[in-house]
C-alpha positions in Angstrom: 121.5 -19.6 -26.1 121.3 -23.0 -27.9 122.8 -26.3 -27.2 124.0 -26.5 -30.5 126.5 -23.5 -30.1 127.8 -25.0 -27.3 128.4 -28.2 -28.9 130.1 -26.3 -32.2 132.4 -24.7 -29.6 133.5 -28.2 -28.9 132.1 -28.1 -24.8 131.3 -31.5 -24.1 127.3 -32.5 -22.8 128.3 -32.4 -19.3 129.3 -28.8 -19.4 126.9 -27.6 -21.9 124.0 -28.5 -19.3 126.3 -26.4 -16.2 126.0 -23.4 -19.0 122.7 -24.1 -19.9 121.5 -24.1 -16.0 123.3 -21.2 -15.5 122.1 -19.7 -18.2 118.0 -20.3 -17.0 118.7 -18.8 -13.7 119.8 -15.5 -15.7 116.7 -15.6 -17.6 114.3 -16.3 -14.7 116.0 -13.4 -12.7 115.8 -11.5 -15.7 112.5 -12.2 -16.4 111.4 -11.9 -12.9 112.8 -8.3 -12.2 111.0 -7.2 -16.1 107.3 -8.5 -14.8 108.4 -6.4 -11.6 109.1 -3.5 -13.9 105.9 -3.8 -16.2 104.1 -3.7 -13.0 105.2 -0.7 -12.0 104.8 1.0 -15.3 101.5 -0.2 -15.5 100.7 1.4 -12.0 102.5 4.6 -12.9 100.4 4.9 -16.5 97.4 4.1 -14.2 98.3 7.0 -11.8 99.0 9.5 -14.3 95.9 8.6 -16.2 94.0 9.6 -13.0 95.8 12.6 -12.2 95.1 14.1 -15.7 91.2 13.7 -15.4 91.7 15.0 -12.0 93.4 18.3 -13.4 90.8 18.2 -16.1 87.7 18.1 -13.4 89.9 21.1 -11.6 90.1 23.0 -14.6 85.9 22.4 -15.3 85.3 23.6 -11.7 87.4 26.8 -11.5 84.3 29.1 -11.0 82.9 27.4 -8.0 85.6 27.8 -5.4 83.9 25.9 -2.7 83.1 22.6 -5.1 87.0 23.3 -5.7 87.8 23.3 -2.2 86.2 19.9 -1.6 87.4 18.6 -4.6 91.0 19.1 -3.5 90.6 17.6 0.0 89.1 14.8 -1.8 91.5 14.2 -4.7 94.3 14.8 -1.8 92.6 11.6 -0.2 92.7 9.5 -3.3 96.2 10.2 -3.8 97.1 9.2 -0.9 94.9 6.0 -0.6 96.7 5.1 -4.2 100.2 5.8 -3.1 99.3 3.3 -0.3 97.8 0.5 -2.8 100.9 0.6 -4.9 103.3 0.8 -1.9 101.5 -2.3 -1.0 101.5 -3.9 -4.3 104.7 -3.7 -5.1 106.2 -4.8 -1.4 103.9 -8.3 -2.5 105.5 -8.5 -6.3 109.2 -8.1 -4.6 108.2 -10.9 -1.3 106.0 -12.9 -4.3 109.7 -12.8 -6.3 111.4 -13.3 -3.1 109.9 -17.0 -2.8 110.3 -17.8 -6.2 113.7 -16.9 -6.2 113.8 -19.0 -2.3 112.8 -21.7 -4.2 114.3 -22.1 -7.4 117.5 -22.2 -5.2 116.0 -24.7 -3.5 116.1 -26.8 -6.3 112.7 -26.5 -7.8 112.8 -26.1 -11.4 108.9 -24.7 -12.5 105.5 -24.0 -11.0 103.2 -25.8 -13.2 99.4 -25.1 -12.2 99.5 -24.6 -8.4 102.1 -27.7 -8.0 106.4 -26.8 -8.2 108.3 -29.8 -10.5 111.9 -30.7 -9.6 
């Protein structure tokens, strides 16, 4: 939204900056729940990427039942160890939005290097 539009509407400056502040806080939250999203798409695309060469390596080692055996217990491991990393991953993108969120209520406006502006 631009302040311009506003002003054609005929909203006077003190009232285009209450829309224009409420209108940042949609677009972090916004914004902030999409890079939560992308994550987890990216995580899902990784997962499924994995589990198709695992089906493929099945596939290769039908014949040898016992290398099949082993190969089950162990891709049964790894599935498990990955549904842990991305349980873990995305319980720190939802606390890491969390704080953000915390303080951007608080009345910081921007991170900007390692440093929050007012």
């Amino acid at each position: 939204m631009k302040r311009e539009f506003l002003k054609n509407l005929g909203l006077t400056d003190e009232l285009i900056e209450k829309v224009m502040t409420e209108h940042a806080k949609d677009i972090q939250d916004t914004n902030s729940k999409l890079a939560t999203a992308e994550q987890e798409r990216d995580s899902l695309k990784s997962q499924v990427t994995d589990c198709d060469n695992q089906i493929k390596d099945l596939g290769e080692k039908v014949g040898n039942s016992d290398g099949l055996q082993e190969t089950i217990k162990n891709l049964k491991s790894t599935i498990e160890e990955n549904d842990q990393k991305v349980a873990s991953n995305l319980l720190q993108v939802k606390q890491d939005n969390a704080v953000q969120s915390y303080l951007k209520d608080a009345g910081l406006k921007a991170l900007i290097g390692k440093r929050w502006i007012l």
